[in-house]
C-alpha positions in Angstrom: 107.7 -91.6 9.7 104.0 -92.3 7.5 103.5 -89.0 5.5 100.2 -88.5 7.7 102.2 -87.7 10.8 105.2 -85.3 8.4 102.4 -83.8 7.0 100.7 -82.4 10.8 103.8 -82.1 12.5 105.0 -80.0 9.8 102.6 -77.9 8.6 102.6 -74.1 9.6 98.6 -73.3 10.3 99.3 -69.3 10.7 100.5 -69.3 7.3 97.7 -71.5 5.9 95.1 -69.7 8.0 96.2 -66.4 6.1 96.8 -67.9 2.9 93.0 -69.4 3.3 91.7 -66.1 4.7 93.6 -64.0 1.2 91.4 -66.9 -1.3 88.1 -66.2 0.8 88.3 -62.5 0.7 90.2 -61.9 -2.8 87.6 -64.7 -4.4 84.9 -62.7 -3.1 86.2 -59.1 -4.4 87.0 -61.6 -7.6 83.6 -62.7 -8.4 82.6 -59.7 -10.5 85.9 -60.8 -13.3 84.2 -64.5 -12.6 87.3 -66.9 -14.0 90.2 -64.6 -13.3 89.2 -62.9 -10.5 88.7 -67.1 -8.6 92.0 -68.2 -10.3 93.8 -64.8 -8.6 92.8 -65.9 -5.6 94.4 -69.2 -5.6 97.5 -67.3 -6.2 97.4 -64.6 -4.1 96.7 -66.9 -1.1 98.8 -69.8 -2.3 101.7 -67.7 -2.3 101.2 -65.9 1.0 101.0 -69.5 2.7 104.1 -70.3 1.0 106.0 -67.7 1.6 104.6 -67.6 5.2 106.1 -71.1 5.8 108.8 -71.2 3.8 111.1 -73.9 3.5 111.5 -74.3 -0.3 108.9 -75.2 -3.1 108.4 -78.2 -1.8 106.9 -76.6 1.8 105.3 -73.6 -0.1 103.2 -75.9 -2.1 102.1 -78.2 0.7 101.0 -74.8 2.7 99.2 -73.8 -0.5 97.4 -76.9 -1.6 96.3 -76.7 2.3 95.0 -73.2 2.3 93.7 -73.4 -1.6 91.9 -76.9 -0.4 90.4 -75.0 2.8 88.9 -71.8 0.9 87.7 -73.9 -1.6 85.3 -76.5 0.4 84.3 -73.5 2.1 83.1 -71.7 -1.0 81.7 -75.4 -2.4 79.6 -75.8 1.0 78.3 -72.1 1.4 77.1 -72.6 -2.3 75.8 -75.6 -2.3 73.6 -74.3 0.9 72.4 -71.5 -1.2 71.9 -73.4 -4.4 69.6 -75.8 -2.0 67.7 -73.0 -0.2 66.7 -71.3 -3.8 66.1 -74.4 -5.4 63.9 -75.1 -2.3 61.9 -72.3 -3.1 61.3 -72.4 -6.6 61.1 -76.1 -7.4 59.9 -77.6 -3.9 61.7 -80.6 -2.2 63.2 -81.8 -5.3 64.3 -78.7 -6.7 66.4 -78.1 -3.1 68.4 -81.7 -4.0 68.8 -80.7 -7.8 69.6 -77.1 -7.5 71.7 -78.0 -4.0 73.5 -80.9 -5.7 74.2 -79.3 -8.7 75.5 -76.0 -6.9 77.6 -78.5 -4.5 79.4 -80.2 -8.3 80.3 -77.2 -9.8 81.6 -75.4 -7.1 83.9 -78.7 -6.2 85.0 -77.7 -9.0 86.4 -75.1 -7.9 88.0 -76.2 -4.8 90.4 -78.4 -7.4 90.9 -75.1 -9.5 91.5 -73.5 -5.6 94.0 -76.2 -5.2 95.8 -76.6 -7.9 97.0 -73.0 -8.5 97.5 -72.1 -5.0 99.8 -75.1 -4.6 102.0 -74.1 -7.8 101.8 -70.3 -6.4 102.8 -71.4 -2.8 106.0 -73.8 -4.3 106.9 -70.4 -5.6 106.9 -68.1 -2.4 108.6 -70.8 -0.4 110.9 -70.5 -3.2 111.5 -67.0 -3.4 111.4 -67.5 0.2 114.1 -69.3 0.7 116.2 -67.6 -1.9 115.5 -64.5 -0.2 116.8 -65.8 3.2 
């Protein structure tokens, strides 16, 4: 069986949907603590999704790679809309692909940092997860 089809089959979208929903809404409370309150949120939802699916470390950081990947396009493509619109309107049609562009960059960013630590947080819940079973 290709990885593709292990990795659709397998995956357990109500607990990626509420690890993705926990990154979205903790990154936002985050913002005001900018680097900590982001990288919080990768762990907090990473390890819901993990735990949510369970299945060992090896499930928990699928689920939260998934979840952390999700929240983190989101946040690069809402940005990178805003960073367009207000470069729009203070530098004219170049200004929009500059200030979009360069929004879009450092907010994909991000979605990597999003990634990265909600996977090692979610290899954790389905750890504890399983060890709890």
């Amino acid at each position: 069986m290709s990885p593709a089809v292990f990795a659709r089959d397998m995956t357990n979208w109500r607990a990626v949907a509420v690890g993705f929903v926990l990154v979205v809404v903790v990154g936002t409370a985050g913002v005001s603590v900018p680097v900590v309150g982001q990288l919080g949120a990768g762990l907090v939802g990473g390890f819901a999704a993990g735990y949510l699916a369970g299945g060992g470390p090896g499930s928990g950081a699928w689920h939260g790679l998934v979840a952390g990947s999700l929240a983190g396009l989101t946040v690069a493509v809402v940005i990178g809309f805003f960073g367009g619109l207000v470069g729009g309107v203070s530098g004219g049609p170049l200004g929009a692909l500059v200030g979009g562009f360069g929004a879009f960059v450092v907010v994909a960013a991000l979605t990597l940092l999003f990634a990265a630590d909600s996977a090692v947080a979610g290899a954790v819940g389905g750890w504890l997860e399983r060890r709890s079973a």
